[in-house]
C-alpha positions in Angstrom: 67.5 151.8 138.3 69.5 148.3 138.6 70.2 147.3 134.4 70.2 143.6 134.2 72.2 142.1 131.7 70.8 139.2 129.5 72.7 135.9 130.1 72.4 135.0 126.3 74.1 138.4 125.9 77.4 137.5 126.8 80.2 136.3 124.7 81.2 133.0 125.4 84.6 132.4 126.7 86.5 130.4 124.2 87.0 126.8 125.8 90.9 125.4 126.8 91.4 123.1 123.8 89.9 125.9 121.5 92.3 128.3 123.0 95.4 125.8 122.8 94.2 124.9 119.0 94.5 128.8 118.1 97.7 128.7 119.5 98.9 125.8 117.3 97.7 127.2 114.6 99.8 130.6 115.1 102.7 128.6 116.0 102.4 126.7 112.4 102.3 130.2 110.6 105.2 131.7 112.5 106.7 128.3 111.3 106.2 128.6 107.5 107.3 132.6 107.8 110.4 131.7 108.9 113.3 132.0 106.2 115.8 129.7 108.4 113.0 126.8 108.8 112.3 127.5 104.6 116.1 127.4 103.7 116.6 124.3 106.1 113.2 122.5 104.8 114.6 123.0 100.6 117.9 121.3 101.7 116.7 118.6 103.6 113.8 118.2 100.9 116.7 118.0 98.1 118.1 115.0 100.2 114.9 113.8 100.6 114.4 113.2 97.2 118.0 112.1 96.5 117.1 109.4 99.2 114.0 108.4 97.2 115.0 108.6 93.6 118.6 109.3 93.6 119.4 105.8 92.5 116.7 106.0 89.7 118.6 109.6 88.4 121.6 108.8 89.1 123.8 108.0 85.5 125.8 105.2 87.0 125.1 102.3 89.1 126.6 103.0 92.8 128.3 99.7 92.3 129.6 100.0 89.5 133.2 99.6 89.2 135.8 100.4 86.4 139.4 99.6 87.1 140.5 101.7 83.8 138.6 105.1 85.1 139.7 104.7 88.6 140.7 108.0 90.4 140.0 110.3 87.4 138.8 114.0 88.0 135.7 115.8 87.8 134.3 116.1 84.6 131.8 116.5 81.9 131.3 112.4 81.7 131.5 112.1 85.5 130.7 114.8 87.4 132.0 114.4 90.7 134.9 112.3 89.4 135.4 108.5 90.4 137.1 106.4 93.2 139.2 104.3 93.9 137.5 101.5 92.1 136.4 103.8 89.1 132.9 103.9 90.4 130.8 107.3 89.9 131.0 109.5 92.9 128.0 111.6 92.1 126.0 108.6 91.8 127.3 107.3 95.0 126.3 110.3 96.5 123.4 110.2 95.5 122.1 106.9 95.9 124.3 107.4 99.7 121.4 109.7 100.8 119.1 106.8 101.1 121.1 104.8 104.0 122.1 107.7 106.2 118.3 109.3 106.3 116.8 106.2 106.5 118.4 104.7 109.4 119.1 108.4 111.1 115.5 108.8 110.3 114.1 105.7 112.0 117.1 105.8 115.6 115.9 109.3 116.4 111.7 108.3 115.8 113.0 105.1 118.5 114.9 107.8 120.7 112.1 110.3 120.1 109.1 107.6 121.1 110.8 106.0 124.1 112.6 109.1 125.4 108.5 111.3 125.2 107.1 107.6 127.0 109.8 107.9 129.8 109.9 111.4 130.4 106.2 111.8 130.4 105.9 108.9 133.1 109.1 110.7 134.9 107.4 114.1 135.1 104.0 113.2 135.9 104.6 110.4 138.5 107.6 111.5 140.4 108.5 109.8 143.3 110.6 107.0 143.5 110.0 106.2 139.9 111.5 109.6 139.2 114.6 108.9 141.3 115.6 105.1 139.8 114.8 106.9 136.1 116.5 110.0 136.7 120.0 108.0 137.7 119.8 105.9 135.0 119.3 109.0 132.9 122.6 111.0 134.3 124.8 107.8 134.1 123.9 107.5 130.2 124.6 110.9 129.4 127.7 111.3 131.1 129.1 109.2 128.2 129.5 110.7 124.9 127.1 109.4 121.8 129.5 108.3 119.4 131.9 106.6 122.1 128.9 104.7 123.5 127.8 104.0 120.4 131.4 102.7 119.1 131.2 100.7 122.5 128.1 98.8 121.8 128.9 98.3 118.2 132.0 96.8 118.3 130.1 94.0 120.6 128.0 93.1 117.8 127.3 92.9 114.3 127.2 96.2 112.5 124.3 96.1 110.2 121.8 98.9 109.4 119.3 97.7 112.1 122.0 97.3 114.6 122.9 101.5 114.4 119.1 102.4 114.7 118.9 100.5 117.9 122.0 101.8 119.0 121.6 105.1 118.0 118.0 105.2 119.3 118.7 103.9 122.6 121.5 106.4 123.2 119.1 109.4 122.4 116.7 108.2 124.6 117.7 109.7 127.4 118.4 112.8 126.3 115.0 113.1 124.8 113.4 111.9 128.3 115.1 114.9 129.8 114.1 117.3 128.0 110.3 116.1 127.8 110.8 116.0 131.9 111.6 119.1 132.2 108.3 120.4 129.8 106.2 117.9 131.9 106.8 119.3 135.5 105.8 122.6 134.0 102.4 121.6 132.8 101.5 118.7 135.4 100.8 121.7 137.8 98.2 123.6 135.7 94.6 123.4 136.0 93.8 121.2 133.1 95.8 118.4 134.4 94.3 119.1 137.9 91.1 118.9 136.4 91.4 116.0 134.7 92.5 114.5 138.1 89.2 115.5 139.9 87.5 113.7 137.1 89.2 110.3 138.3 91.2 110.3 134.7 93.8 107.3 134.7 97.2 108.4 134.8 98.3 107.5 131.1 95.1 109.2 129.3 96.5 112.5 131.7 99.9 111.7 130.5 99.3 110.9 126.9 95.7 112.5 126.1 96.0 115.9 128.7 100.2 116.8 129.1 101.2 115.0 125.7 99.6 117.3 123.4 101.2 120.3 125.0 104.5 119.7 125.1 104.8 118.9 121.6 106.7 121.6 120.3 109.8 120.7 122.9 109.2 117.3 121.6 109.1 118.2 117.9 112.3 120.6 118.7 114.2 117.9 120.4 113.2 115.7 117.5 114.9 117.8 114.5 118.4 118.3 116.8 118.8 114.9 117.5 118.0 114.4 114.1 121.2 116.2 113.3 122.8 114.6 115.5 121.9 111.2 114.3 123.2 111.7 110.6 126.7 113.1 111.8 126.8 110.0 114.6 125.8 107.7 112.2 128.6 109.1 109.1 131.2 109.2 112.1 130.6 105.4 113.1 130.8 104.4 109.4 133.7 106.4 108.9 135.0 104.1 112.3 134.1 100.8 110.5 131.4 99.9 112.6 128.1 101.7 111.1 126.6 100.9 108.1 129.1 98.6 105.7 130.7 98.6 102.8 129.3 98.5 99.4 126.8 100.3 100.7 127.6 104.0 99.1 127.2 105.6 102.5 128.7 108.7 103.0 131.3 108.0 106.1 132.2 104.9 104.2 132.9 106.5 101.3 135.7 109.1 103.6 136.9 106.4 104.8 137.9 104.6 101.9 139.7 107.6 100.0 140.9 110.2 103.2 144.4 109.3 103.0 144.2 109.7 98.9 144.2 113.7 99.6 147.4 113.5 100.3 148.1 112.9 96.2 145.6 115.1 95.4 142.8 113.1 94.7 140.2 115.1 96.7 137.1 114.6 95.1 135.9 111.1 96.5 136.4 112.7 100.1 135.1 115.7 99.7 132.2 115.7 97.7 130.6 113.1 100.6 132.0 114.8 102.8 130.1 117.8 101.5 127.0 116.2 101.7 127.2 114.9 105.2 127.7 118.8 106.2 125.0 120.4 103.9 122.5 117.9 105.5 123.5 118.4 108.9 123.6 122.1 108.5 120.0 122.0 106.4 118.7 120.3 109.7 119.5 122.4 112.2 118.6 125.3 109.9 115.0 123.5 110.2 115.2 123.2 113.9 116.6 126.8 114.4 113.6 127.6 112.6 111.1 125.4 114.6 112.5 126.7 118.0 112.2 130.1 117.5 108.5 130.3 115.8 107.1 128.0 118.7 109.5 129.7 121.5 107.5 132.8 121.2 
C-alpha cells in the first residue's frame, strides 16, 4: 500500500535571506560574548566620550597657558602635570581625543566607502577593468602609508581636511583588496547566478545581492585600518605635517616636549603618548574581537 504524503505536510525550507539573517544574528551574539571585543569596545568608548565631552570636563582650558606653572610635575592641582607653556596636560589630553577620532574616524569611512565601491566593481566585473584596477592597486601599496602620506602632505596645506583625504585615499586600496578577494568568492554562488537569470543590473547584484555578504570582511577591514588611521595620523603630526598646532593633538603634543625627557620632564610626552597607544591597542582589541566571532 503506496502512503502518500500531504504537500501541506512538509516543513518549509527556510528561504536564503532568512537563512543569511539567522546567520547575522549569531554572528552579533558571538560578537557581544567576546571578552576582547567588550574590553576593546570600554576603551574606545572611554575615548569616545573624551572626544565628545572631554573639553566640557576637562578643569583647564586646552589653551590655556601659564608661563609661571610651566613644566611642573604631576599633581594634586594638575594631574598629569603641565608643558612647556604651563598649559594642563590632562586637559589637553582630553580635549586631544576629539581631533585624532574625528579625522581618523572620517579617512577610514572615505577609505572604507571607496575601497567596498572599487573592490565590489573589481570582483564582480573582471576583465579588463579588473586588470587596469588591479595595477593601480599593487603600485599604491607598494609604498608605505605614512611615507605616502608625508609625500602628499608636504605638497599641500596640512589642515584637518587635508589628512582625511590623504589618509582615506591611501587606505583605499587596501580596502579594495580585501573586499576583492570576498567578492570572487561569492560572485560564483547561486544567489548571484540567480539574480543574473532574472536580468538584475550589475550594481543592484553588486550592491543589493554580493554587498550584504561580505560585510563582516568589510566591517573587519574597517576597525584595522581604523587603527591604523589614528597611529598614521599621531605619526604625521608628530612629523609636522598632520593636524597643527594649538590644536592639543596628541602627536603634536610629542612633538613639542620629546627632547624635554632628556631633563626629566616626562609627563607632557608620555601621558599623550599613552593615549595614542591605549586607543590603538583598544581598537584592535575590538577588531580581534570582530574577526574571530564572524570568522567562525
Amino acid at each position: 500500500m503506496t502512503v502518500t504524503q500531504d504537500p501541506l505536510a512538509i516543513t518549509p525550507v527556510a528561504p536564503p535571506r532568512d537563512e543569511a539573517r539567522v546567520a547575522r544574528r549569531e554572528q552579533i551574539r558571538l560578537v557581544l560574548r567576546s571578552k576582547t571585543f567588550i574590553a576593546g569596545a570600554i576603551i574606545v568608548g572611554f575615548w569616545v566620550f573624551c572626544a565628545a565631552f572631554g573639553r566640557a570636563v576637562a578643569p583647564y582650558s586646552p589653551f590655556e597657558t601659564d608661563i609661571l606653572a610651566k613644566l611642573e610635575p604631576p599633581s594634586a592641582e594638575h594631574w598629569f602635570g603641565t608643558d612647556r607653556t604651563g598649559r594642563d596636560v590632562f586637559s589637553r589630553v582630553l580635549a586631544g581625543a576629539r581631533d585624532i577620532m574625528v579625522v581618523s574616524l572620517g579617512a577610514t569611512v572615505l577609505g572604507t566607502v571607496l575601497g567596498t565601491a572599487i573592490g565590489l566593481a573589481t570582483g564582480y566585473l573582471r576583465g579588463l577593468v579588473d586588470d587596469i584596477v588591479s595595477r593601480v592597486v599593487d603600485a599604491f601599496l607598494a609604498v608605505p602609508v605614512v611615507v605616502l602620506g608625508l609625500l602628499v602632505l608636504v605638497a599641500v596645506t596640512p589642515s584637518k581636511l587635508t589628512v582625511i583625504l590623504v589618509i582615506g585615499v591611501v587606505f583605499t586600496p587596501i580596502i579594495a583588496r580585501t573586499v576583492r578577494a570576498a567578492v570572487l568568492a561569492e560572485r560564483e554562488l547561486e544567489y548571484v547566478e540567480a539574480a543574473r537569470l532574472r536580468n538584475e543590473r550589475a550594481p543592484y547584484i553588486m550592491f543589493g545581492e554580493i554587498l550584504p555578504n561580505v560585510l563582516a570582511p568589510v566591517l573587519v577591514e574597517f576597525t584595522v585600518r581604523l587603527g591604523y588611521a589614528i597611529f598614521a595620523i599621531a605619526t604625521l603630526s608628530f612629523l609636522g605635517v598632520g593636524i597643527q598646532p594649538p590644536a592639543p593633538d596628541w602627536g603634536v603634543q610629542v612633538f613639542d616636549h620629546y627632547q624635554f625627557l632628556n631633563g626629566g620632564d616626562w609627563w607632557p610626552t608620555v601621558f599623550p603618548a599613552a593615549a595614542i597607544a591605549t586607543l590603538v591597542i583598544g581598537v584592535n582589541l575590538v577588531a580581534d574581537g570582530l574577526t574571530h566571532a564572524l570568522e567562525r
